[in-house]
Phi, psi and omega in degrees: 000107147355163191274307200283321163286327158320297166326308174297326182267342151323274185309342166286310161319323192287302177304337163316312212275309167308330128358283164333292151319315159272347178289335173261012188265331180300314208288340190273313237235326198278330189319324179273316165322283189288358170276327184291155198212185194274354170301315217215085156295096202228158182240351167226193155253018141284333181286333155344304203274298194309307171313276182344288188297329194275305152308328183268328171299328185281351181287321174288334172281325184279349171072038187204153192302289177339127167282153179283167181297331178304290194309342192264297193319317166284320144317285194299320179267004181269349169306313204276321160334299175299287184326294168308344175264304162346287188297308192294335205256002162293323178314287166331286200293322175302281184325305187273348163308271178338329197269303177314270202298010201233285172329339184264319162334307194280317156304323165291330184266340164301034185290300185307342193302172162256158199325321178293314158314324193250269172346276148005309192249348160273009187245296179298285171000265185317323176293331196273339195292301152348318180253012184269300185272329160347300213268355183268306194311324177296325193280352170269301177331303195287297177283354147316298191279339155307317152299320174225080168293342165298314174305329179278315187281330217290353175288348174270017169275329185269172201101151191270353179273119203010064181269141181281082199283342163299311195293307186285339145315334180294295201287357169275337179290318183277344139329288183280339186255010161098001174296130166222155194224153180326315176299280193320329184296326192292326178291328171287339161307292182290326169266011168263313212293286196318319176276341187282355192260336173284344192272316200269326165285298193333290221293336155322293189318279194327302176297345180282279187318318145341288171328281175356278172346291188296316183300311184267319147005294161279350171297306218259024143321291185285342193278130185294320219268151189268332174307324226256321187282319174311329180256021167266339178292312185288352170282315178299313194308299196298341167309304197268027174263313180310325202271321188279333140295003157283341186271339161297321170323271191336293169324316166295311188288334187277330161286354189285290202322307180290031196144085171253013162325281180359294221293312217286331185287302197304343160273346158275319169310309216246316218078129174299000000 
């Protein structure tokens, strides 16, 4: 490698890494700034929890499928909450994909280097790689909850610190004895739905990484370098280990989803 390519592909790391690195500053800080509006302030996740519970007992007293106007203001901005971490943290994964793949490139091509060096891109190489899948798992968490933001919130209802413990005994009640009432139906909905939507990502996931697999596989098969096959294999191994957790996931969420009574009681019980 040239002085002049040497260089170039420095600043591009570099530029990588900063990237990164705001992207992940973004990710702790901007979601709550841009979900709030002038309906709906909230500055932490206590005021959260406090809004929430508060909105879900009147929802429940009112008895009806409709969210209350209180209760829509909290949805909608935990939609939005969700959406912007959604968005940051694809962002976020395209970058460290990108960081990954530049770094392990360098490792390989470092074989004359010197040790300390080829450690060096092998060490950051596994950290971008890590924070790579850190950030996939985040962008299917986030966009799960974008997707069913009720569904999300309702584990902020439990807890012991002014938790409505009447109102949630009502609904351990109507649980176990098969009553549903309009609120309660919206809740069985809303947490199947929530799990059919992780099912759906998760078995999406798989197949892609799958693909992967087959894709770097068939890579480091055809490559004459030997340094160059081992991390295309070992990058394939780790595709087709993440796929097969994913396929557990998929399993899991799809049997929640076809009976979600179960889930939704043990979670008024136990909490997640």
């Amino acid at each position: 490698m040239s002085p002049a390519t040497a260089a170039r592909s420095g600043r591009v790391l570099v530029a990588l890494v900063a990237m990164a690195g705001a992207l992940i500053t973004a990710f702790v800080v901007a979601p709550r700034l841009l979900a709030n509006s002038a309906e709906v302030s909230l500055r932490d996740e206590n005021d959260l929890r406090r809004a929430f519970r508060t909105a879900f007992v009147e929802y429940w007293h009112a008895g009806n499928r409709e969210f209350t106007a209180d209760l829509t203001q909290v949805v909608d901005y935990w939609y939005r909450y969700h959406l912007v971490k959604a968005v940051l943290a694809a962002m976020l994964l395209a970058v460290l994909v990108a960081l990954a793949v530049r770094l392990w490139r360098a490792f390989v091509a470092a074989g004359q280097a010197s040790l300390s060096s080829r450690v060096g891109f092998a060490v950051s190489g596994g950290l971008a790689t890590v924070l790579a899948l850190c950030s996939l798992v985040l962008v299917l968490a986030n966009a799960q909850g974008a997707v069913t933001p009720f569904a999300s919130l309702l584990p902020m209802v439990l807890g012991e610190d002014s938790a409505p413990v009447e109102v949630i005994a009502q609904v351990d009640r109507r649980l176990a004895d098969g009553t549903r009432v309009p609120p309660l139906e919206v809740m069985i909905d809303e947490f199947a739905r929530y799990h059919e939507v992780m099912a759906a990502l998760a078995a999406v996931t798989a197949v892609l990484l799958l693909g992967a697999c087959a894709l770097l596989w068939r890579a480091s098969v055809g490559s004459r370098d030997r340094r160059s096959r081992r991390v295309l294999a070992w990058f394939g191994a780790l595709s087709a280990l993440f796929a097969l957790v994913m396929v557990v996931v998929a399993v899991a969420n799809t049997t929640n989803a076809s009976n979600p009574v179960p889930g939704l009681a043990a979670l008024f019980t136990d909490g997640w």
